[in-house]
N, C-alpha and C positions, 0 to 999 in steps of 0.2 A: 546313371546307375542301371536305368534297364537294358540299355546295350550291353552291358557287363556279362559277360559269358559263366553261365552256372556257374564254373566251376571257380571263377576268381571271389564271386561272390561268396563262397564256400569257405573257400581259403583265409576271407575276410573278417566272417563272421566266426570261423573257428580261433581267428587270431584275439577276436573282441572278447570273445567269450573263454578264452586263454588266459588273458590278463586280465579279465574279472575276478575266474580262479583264483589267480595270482596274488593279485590285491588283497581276495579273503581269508586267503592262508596265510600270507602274511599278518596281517590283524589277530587271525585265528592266533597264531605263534606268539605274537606280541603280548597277547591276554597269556598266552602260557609261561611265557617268560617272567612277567610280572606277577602271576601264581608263583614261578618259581623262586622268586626273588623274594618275595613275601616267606615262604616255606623256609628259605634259609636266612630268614631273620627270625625267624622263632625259633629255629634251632640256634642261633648264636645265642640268642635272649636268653636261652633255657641254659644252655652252656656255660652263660657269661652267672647266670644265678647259681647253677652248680658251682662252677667255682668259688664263685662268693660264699656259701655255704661250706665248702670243703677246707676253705682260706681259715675262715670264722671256727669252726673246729679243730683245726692246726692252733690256733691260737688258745682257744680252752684248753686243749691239751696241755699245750706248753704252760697254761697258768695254772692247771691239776700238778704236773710234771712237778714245778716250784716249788707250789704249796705242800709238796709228799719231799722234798729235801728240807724245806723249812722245821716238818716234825720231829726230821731225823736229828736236829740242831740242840744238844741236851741244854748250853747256855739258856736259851728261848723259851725250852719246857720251863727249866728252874725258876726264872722269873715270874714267866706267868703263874704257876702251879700256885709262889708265894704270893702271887696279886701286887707284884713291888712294880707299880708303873713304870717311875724312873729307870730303875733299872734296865725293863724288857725292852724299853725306847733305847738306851744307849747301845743295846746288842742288837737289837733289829732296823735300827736308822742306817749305818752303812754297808746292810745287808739291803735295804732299800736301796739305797742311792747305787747300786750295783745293778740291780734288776731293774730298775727303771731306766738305766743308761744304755745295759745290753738288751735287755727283752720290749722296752717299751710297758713298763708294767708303772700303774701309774696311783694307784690304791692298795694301801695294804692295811688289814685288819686284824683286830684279837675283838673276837665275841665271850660273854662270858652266857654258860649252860645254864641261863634261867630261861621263865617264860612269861614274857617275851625274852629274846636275849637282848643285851645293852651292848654297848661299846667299849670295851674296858682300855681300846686303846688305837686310835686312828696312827698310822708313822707317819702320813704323810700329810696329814692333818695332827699334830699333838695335843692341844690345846682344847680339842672339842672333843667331849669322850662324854659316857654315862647314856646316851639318848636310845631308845630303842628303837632296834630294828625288824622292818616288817617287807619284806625283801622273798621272791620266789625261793630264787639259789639257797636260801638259810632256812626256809623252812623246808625243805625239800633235803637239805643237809641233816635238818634237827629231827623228821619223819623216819628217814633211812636209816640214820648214821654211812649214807657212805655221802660219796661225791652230789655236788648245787652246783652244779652249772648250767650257763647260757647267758646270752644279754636281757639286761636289765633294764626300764626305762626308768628314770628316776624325776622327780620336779621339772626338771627342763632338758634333761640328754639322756641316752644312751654310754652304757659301760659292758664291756665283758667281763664277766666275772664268775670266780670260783671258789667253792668255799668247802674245806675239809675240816670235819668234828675230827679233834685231838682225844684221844682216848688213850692212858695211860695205866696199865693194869688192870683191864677191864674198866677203872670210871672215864668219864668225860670231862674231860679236861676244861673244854670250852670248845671253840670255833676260830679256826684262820682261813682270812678271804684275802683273794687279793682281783686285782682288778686292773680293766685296762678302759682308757678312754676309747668311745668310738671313733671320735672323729680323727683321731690317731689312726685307729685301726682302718680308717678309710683313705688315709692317707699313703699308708703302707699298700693299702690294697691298689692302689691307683698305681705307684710304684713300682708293684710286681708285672698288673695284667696292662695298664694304660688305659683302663676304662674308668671312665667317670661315676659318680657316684652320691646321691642325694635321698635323704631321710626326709620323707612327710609323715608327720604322726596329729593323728588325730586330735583336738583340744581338750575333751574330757579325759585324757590321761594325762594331759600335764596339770599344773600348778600356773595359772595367771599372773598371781602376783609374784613367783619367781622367778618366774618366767622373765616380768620387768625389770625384777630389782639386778635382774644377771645380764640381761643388756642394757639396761636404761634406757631412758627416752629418746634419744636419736638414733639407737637402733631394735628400740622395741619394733617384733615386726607381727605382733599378736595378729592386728587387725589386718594384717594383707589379703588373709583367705578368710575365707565364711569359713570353714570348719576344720581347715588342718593348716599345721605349722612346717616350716623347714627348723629341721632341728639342725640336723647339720650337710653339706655339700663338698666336694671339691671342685664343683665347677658352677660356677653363675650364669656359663655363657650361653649363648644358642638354645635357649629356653629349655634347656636341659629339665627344668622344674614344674614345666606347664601341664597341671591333669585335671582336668574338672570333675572327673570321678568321686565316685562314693568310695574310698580306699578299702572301709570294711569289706566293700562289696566284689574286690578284685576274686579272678578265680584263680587257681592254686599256681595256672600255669603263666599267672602272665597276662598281662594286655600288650600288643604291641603299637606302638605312638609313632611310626614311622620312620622314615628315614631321611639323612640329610648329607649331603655332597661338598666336602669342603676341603680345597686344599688339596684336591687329589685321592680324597678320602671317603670311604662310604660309613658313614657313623650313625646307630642303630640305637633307635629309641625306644625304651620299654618301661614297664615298671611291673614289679612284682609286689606279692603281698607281705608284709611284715610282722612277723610274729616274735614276741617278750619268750622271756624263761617261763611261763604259765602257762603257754600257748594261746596267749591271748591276740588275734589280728589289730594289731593297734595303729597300722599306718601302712605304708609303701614304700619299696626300695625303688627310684628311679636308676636305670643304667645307661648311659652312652656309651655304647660299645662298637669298634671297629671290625667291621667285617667286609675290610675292602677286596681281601683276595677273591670272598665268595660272591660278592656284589660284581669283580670286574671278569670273573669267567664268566657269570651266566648274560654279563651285557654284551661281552667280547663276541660269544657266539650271538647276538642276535641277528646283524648285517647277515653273518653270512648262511643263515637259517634262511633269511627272507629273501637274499638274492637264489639261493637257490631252489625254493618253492616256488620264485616266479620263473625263474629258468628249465625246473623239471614241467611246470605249466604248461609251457613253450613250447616244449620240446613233446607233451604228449599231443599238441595239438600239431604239429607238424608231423607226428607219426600218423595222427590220425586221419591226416591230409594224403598223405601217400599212400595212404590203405588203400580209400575211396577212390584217389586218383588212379592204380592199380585193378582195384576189381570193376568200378564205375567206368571213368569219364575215358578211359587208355580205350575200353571196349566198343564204345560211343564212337568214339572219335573214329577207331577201324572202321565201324557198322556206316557211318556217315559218307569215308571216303569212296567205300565202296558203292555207294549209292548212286553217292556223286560221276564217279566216273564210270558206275555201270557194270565193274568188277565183277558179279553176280555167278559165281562159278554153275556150269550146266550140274544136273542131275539130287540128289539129294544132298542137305547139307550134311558134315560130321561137326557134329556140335563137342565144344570145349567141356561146356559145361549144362547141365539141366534147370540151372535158377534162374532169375527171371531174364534178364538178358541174353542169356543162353536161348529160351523158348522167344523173346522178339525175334534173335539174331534170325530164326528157322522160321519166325512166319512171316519175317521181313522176304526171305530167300524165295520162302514160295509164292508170296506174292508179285517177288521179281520173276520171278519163272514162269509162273501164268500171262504175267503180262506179255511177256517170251512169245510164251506157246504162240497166246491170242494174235501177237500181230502177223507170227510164222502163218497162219491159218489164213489168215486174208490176203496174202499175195495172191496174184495168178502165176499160174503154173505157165513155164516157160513155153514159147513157140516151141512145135516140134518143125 
């Protein structure tokens, strides 16, 4: 290595220290890439819960929508106005079984205008009436007189539900609610977007003991978690359900639970916070959502980000090489041959340049020239 001529050495260590560069920007990028990969799963996350939200309002709607054609129905009014049960069940049962086959509507109610109000008449339920009801959407109904909507958490599930005060001639008539299951509604939802979808609800808003009697003992699943339940999912798989979190304590925007690769797929784990018709946080909506197209641009570019940061590396260290080998070693190498073979032009130099090579070149010169003079000075002068 010490034989090694300056300048191969140069070239050496600018190539080592090239692809140090190299190496670090690369890494550097890789950390940017995975910020960036991160950044566009919180944006799917966020996306994937807009729509959910946007989905779920489409659906209140359409259950507001019904329940304002239901009023319009003078059969329906007459019935209920007379309080003739029979009756309002046999004009409102295959108006039921319409709506539940095309809308997915799964609950349908007559409240009567007391307080509390009772149930003057379950369709989808007949047989169980009378009991009161103590429900967001109905007192929210019976406060305003206008529209109760939103989801409801009930004993052991979630319903969407909507409820309009029937007002006839100025009085109030009573209440019609109608209502859709969740786990439908997540069903549907899965259908539209392809994402997955799972309910953890905290245990102090549900009902224990009906919680058992509605699955029974081989699939009671109370005790799985210390403090929240799966009320309802459409997927079991790929731990789609795994949070340790405090649910009350999620923030408005989300946690994201990371990502998993399957199938050719990049599918995005999150859970957001869950709120009742009250606005109460009673649980967390888990999502598995695919966001393979945003996952496989920003992984697509990262080869050729990292091939090229170690190739513009490269390439500055090879300019940087030509620099020095131009102003340096090119100068050197003249200054040397000259030396060598004595080349030493008579009289003053014309220098190139005035930097430091420049002033060697000219003190090298003269003290080739002195040396000149000196030995000219000590010949003897020829016989005459």
């Amino acid at each position: 290595m010490r034989s090694l001529p300056v300048e191969v050495k140069l070239a050496f260590a600018l190539g080592v220290i090239a692809l140090a560069v190299g190496v670090a920007s690369a890494r550097l990028a890789n950390a940017t890439i995975e910020r960036n990969v991160e950044a566009a799963a919180a944006v799917s996350l966020h996306r994937a819960a807009e729509a959910f939200a946007s989905e779920e309002q489409a659906e209140l709607d359409k259950l507001a929508a019904t329940a304002d054609a239901l009023l319009a129905n003078p059969e329906l009014r007459d019935a209920f106005a007379a309080r003739d049960r029979p009756r309002l069940l046999a004009a409102s049962a295959p108006i039921f079984e319409a709506i539940r086959d095309r809308d997915g509507i799964t609950h349908f109610y007559f409240h009567l205008a007391e307080d509390p109000p009772r149930v003057f008449l379950r369709v989808h339920l007949p047989e169980l009436f009378g009991d009161p009801v103590d429900r967001a959407t109905l007192h929210r109904a019976q406060e305003t007189r206008e529209l109760g909507a939103g989801k409801e958490l009930g004993k052991t599930a979630f319903a969407l539900r909507a409820v309009r005060p029937w007002i006839v001639a100025g009085e109030l008539l009573g209440y019609v609610e109608l209502g859709q299951d969740f786990e439908r509604f997540l069903r549907d939802m899965k259908a539209r977007t392809g994402d997955d979808y799972g309910l953890l609800v905290k245990k102090k808003f549900l009902d224990e003991r009906a919680w058992a009697s509605v699955l029974g003992p081989r699939q009671n699943t109370w005790n799985d978690r210390t403090d929240v339940v799966v009320v309802d999912s459409t997927s079991f798989t790929d731990g789609i359900l795994d949070y340790d979190g405090d649910v009350e304590a999620l923030p408005e925007d989300g946690v994201l639970l990371g990502h998993v690769e399957r199938g050719g797929r990049a599918l995005l784990r999150g859970i957001v916070p869950l709120r009742d018709a009250a606005g109460r946080k009673v649980g967390g909506l888990v999502v598995l959502h695919d966001f393979t197209p945003q996952h496989a641009a920003l992984e697509a570019g990262a080869p050729r980000l990292k091939v090229s940061l170690l190739a513009l590396a490269l390439a500055g260290a090879a300019a940087m090489f030509a620099l020095v080998h131009l102003l340096v070693f090119r100068r050197l190498g003249q200054l040397r041959r000259r030396l060598e073979t004595g080349e030493v032009p008579a009289g003053s130099p014309r220098l190139r340049s005035m930097d430091e090579l420049g002033r060697l070149e000219a003190h090298v010169h003269r003290m080739a020239s002195s040396d000149r003079d000196a030995r000219g000075a000590g010949e003897a002068p020829p016989p005459s």
